[in-house]
TIMARLUM-331673 format. One record per residue (C-alpha): residue in one letter; residue number from 1; y, x, z. Coordinates in pm, whole numbers. Layout:
BEGIN
res,n,Y,X,Z
A,NUM,Y,X,Z
...
***
This chain:
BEGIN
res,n,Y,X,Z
X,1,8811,11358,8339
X,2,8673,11039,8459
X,3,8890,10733,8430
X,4,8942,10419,8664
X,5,8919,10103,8498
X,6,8810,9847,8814
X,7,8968,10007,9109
X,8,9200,9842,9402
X,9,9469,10044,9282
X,10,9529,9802,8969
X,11,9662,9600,9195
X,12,9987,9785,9092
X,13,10249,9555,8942
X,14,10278,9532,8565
X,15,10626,9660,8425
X,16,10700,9498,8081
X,17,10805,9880,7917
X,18,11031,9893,7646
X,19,11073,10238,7562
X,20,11441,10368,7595
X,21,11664,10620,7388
X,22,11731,10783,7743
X,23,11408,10787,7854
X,24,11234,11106,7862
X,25,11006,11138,8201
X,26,11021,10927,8468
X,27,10877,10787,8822
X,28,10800,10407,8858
X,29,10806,10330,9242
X,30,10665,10006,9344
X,31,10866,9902,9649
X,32,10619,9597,9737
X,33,10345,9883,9697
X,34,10528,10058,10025
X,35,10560,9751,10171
X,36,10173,9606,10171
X,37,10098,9985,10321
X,38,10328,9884,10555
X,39,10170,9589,10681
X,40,9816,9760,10681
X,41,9889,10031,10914
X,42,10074,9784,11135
X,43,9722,9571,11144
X,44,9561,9898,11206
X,45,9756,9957,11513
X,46,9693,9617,11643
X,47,10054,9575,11810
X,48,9970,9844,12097
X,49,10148,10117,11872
X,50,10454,10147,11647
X,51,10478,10279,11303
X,52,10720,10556,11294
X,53,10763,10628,10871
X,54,10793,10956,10749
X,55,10999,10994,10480
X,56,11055,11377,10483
X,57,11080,11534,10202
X,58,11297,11304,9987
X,59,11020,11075,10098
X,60,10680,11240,9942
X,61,10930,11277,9628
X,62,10920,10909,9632
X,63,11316,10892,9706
X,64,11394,10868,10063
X,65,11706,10652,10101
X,66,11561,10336,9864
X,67,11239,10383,10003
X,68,11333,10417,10394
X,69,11540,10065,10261
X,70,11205,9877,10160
X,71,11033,9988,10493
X,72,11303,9953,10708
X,73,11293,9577,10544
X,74,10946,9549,10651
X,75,11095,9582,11057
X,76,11031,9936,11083
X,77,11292,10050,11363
X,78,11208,10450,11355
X,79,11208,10702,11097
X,80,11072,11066,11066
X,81,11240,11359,10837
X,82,11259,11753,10873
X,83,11565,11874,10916
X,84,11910,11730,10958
X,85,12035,11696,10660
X,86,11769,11470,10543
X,87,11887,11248,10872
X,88,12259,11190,10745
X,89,12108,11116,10418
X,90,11920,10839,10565
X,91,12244,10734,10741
X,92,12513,10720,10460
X,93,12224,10565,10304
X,94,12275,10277,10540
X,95,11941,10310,10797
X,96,12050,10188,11124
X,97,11762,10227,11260
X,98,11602,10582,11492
X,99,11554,10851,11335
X,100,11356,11190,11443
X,101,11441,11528,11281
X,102,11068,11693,11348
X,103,11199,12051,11310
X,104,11455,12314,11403
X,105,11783,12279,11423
X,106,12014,12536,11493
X,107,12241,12484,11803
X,108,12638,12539,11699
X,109,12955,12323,11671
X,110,12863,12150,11383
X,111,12522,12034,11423
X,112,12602,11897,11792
X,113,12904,11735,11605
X,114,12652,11543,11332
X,115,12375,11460,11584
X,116,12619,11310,11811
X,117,12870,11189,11514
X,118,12517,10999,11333
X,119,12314,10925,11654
X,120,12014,11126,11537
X,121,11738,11219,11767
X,122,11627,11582,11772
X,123,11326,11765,11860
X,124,11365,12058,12100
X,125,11049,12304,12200
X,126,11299,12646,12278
X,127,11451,12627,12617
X,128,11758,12867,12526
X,129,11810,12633,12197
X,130,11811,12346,12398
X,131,12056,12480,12684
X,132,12291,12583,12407
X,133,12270,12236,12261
X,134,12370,12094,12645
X,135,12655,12311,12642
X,136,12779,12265,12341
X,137,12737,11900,12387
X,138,13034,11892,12607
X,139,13001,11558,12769
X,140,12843,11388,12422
X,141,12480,11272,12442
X,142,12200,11455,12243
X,143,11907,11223,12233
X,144,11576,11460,12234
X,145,11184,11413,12199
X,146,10977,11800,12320
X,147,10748,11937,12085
X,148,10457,11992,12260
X,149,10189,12305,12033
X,150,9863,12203,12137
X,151,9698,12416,11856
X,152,9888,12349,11528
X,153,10056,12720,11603
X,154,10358,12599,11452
X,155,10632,12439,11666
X,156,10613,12382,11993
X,157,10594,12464,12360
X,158,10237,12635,12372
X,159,10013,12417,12601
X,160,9635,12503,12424
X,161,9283,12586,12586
X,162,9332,12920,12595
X,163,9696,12913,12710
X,164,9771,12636,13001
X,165,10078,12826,13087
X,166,10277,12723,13410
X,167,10550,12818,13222
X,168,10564,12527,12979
X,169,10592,12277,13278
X,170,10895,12457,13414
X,171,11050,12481,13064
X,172,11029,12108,13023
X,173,11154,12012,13392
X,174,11476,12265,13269
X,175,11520,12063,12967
X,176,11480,11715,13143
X,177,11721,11835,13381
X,178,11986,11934,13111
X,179,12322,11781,13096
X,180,12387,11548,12791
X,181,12005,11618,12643
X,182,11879,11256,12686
X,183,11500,11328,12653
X,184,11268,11038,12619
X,185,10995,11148,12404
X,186,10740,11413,12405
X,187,10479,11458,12107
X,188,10231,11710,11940
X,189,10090,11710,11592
X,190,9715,11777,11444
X,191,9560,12030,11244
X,192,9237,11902,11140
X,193,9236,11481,11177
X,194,9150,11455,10816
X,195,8794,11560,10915
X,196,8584,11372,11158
X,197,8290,11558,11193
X,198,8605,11808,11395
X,199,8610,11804,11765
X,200,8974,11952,11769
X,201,9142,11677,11700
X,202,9012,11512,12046
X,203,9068,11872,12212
X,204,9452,11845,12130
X,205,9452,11477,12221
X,206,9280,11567,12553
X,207,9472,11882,12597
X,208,9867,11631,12513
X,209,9742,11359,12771
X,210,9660,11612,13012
X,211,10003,11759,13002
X,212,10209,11434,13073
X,213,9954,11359,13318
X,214,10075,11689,13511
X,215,10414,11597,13439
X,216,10362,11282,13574
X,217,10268,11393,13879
X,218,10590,11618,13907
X,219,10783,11317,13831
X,220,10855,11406,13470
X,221,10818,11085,13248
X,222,10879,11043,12881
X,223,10933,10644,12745
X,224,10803,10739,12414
X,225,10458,10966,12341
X,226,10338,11035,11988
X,227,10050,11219,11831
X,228,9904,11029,11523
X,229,9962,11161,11149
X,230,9861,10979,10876
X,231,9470,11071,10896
X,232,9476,10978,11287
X,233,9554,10707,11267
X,234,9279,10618,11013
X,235,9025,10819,11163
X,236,9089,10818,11548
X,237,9248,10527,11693
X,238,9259,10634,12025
X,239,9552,10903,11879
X,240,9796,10617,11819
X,241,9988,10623,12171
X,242,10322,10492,12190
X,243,10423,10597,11834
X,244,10196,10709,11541
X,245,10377,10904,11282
X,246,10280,10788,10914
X,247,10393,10960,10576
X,248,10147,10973,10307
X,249,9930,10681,10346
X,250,10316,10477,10332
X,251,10307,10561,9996
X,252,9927,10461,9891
X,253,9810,10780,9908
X,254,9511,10922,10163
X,255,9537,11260,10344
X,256,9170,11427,10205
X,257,8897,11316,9995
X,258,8605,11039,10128
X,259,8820,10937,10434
X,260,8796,10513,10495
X,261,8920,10311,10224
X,262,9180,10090,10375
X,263,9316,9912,10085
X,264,9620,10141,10041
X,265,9821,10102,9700
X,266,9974,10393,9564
X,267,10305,10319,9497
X,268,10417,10629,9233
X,269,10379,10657,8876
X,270,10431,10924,8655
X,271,10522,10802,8304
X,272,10661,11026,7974
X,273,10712,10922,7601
X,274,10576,11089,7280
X,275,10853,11321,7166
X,276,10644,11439,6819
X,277,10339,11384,6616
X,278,10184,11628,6408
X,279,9941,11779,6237
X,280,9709,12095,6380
X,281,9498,12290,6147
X,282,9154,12418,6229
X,283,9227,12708,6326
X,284,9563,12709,6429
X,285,9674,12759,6792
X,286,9891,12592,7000
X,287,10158,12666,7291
X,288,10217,13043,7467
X,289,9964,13307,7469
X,290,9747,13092,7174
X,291,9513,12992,7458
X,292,9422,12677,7232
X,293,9271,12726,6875
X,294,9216,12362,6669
X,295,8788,12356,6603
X,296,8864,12077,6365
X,297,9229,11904,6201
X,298,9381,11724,6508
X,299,9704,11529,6559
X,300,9858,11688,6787
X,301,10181,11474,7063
X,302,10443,11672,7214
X,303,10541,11549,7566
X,304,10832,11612,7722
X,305,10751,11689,8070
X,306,10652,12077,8194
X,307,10573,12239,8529
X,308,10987,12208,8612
X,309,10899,11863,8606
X,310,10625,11903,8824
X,311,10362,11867,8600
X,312,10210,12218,8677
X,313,10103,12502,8470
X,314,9738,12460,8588
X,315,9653,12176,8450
X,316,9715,12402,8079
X,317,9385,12331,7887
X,318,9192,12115,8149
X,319,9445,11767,8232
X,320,9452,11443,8034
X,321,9724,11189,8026
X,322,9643,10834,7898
X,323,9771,10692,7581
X,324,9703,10344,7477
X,325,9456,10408,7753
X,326,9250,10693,7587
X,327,9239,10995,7695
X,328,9431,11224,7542
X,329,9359,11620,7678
X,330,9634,11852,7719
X,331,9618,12150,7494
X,332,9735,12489,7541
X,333,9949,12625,7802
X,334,10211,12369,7959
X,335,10554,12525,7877
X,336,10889,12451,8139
X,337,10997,12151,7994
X,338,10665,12035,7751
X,339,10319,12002,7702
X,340,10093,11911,7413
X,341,9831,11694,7414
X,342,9535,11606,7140
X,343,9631,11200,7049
X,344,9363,11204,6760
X,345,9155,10937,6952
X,346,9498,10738,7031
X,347,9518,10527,6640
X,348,9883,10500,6468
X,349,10038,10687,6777
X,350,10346,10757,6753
X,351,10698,10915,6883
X,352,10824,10673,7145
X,353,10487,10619,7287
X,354,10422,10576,7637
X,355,10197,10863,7850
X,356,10044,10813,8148
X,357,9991,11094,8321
X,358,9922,10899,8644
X,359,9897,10563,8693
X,360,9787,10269,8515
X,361,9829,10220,8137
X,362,10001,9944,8067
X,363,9767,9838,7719
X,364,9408,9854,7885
X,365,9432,9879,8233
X,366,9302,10274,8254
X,367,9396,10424,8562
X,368,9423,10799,8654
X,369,9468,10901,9010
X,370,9712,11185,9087
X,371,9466,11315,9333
X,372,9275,11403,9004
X,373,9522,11603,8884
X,374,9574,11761,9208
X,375,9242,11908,9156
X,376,9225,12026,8820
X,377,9570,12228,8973
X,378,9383,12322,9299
X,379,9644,12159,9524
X,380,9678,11842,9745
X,381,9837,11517,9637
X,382,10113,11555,9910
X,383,10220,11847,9683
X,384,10194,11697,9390
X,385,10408,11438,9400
X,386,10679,11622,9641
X,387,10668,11887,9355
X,388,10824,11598,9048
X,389,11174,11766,8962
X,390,11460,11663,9047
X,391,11563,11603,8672
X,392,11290,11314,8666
X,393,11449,10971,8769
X,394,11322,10732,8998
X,395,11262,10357,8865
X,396,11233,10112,9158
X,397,11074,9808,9103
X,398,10995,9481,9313
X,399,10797,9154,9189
X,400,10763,9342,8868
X,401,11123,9406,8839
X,402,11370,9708,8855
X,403,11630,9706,9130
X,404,11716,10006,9076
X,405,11695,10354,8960
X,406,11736,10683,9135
X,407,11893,10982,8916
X,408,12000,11265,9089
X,409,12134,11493,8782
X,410,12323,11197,8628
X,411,12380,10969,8931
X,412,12414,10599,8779
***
């Protein structure tokens, strides 16, 4: 595994660690991190297009409601999640500010009660959904953006080379017209803006613009248009419209491999502690199904994280986590809640030791990228770090400080 020892990304913060009795695996979140991100997508929309944060997902894993905090701080005004529950979150979490739920939700009583009750926006892309949510409304106002499918074959109201249906025009006049649906925004997403060398990406551009162009001529306008994900707005700046939706590259991370460096910072770390040190004969195996046998004597460190941490059964055999900034490989197959790693490079380790598994060692500077790891488990980085367990706490830090700490088995 190749090691970063110059790289941008030790730009990160130091953290003065003292190891802790309670601490067994956690996530160091570097809030100013979020915020420098922050301020280089705003440059890279030159003041013609807002950021609109995602923060999905529990944020990328990153912990939505302290992180939508830190961006909201940075003058953010709109905010991006999936579903509605992940909306009231954001407001009992005190966000003030817009917020979009990108996907379904289902039109009864309760949710028309919360949308109204929280002042969430929704998106809408299913005439019959949408006239139920009018209905239901009863007089309250349901503020709406359409989902407009201009290839994704996701979500949407179908409007794609090969199907330019009349149909979706009349569907959206319908909704416009609607009764308490206040509709302001219309937006589509991309499949492939991660890769340049694509021509889609300007197909469903051309394809979106052509659609509110008809619509304009129909009278049918929409204040707000959006199209940008993260690796639009890096890669095609013409995508950025009204609105461009970010999510990864808010948290320091980039949506493929070789795409522009823009001086991002990742803002997660994934730290553990030595939980035993001992000895492994040649010879002797290690972990389920004996897929490691010692070739020599090795000292052998017992982590305590697993792949119901997140740290995933792939990376059995083939991962390295840095200790005193060596590398230290994993050995054998990562069990639920452990893995073992060989520390007989790492002199006078010992239980209570910090592991890196990614991040920057705190000793020598050594940096490992989770997109590394991501590979060796033959997934994305998005998953990777939406994939830490819940039972891992989040440590927030700012100027090299904690403010705060996120756990959501023991709530502090």
């Amino acid at each position: 595994m190749k090691f970063l020892t110059t790289d941008y990304r030790l730009n990160i913060k130091a953290v003065n660690h003292k190891p802790m009795a309670e601490k067994r695996t956690w996530v160091e979140i570097d809030l100013d991190a979020v915020a420098q991100n922050v301020r280089i997508i705003n440059n890279m929309l030159d003041g013609k297009s807002k950021l609109m944060a995602i923060v999905k997902a529990d944020a990328y894993g990153h912990g939505a409601v302290y992180t939508a905090r830190a961006i909201a701080d940075c003058g953010v005004g709109f905010f991006g999640v999936s579903c509605i529950d992940e909306a009231i979150q954001l407001r009992e979490g005190g966000i003030a500010q817009d917020i979009l739920i990108l996907g379904h939700t289902n039109a009864s009583e309760e949710n028309v009660c919360k949308l109204s009750k929280y002042n969430i926006t929704q998106t809408i892309f299913n005439l019959e959904q949408t006239e139920m949510l009018s209905k239901i409304a009863g007089g309250r106002v349901i503020k709406a953006h359409i989902k407009i499918d201009t290839g994704m074959n996701r979500l949407g109201l179908s409007w794609t080379s090969r199907n330019r249906d009349a149909q979706t025009m009349n569907i959206i006049k319908k909704m416009k017209s609607l009764q308490n649906i206040d509709c302001d925004g219309i937006f589509t997403h991309f499949a492939v803006s991660d890769d340049l060398k694509s021509g889609f990406t300007t197909e469903q551009l051309n394809l979106f613009q052509e659609l509110v162009r008809l619509l304009k001529h129909e009278n049918i306008y929409f204040k707000l248009k959006h199209a940008a994900n993260s690796a639009a707005v890096i890669n095609f700046k013409e995508t950025h419209l009204d609105y461009a939706r970010c999510g990864l590259i808010l948290y320091g991370l980039y949506p493929a491999k070789n795409m522009r460096d823009i001086g991002l910072v990742p803002a997660m770390q994934l730290k553990t502690v030595i939980s035993h040190v001992h000895t492994v004969k040649q010879g002797e195996t290690v972990s389920y199904g004996r897929t490691y046998k010692a070739g020599r004597d090795i000292k052998a460190a017992t982590l305590p994280i697993g792949y119901a941490d997140g740290f995933s059964r792939l990376l059995s055999n083939s991962a390295s986590v840095l200790v005193q900034g060596r590398q230290a490989p994993v050995i054998g197959r990562v069990c639920m809640d452990y893995c073992m790693i060989d520390a007989t490079d790492c002199p006078d380790v010992q239980a209570g030791d910090i592991a890196t598994i990614f991040g920057r060692d705190e000793i020598t500077g050594a940096y490992i990228g989770v997109e590394q790891l991501a590979d060796m488990a033959e997934t994305i980085n998005y998953e990777f770090v939406c994939l830490i367990g819940k039972r891992v706490p989040r440590i927030y830090y700012k100027n090299g400080r904690e403010i705060g700490r996120l756990n959501y088995i023991a709530p502090e």
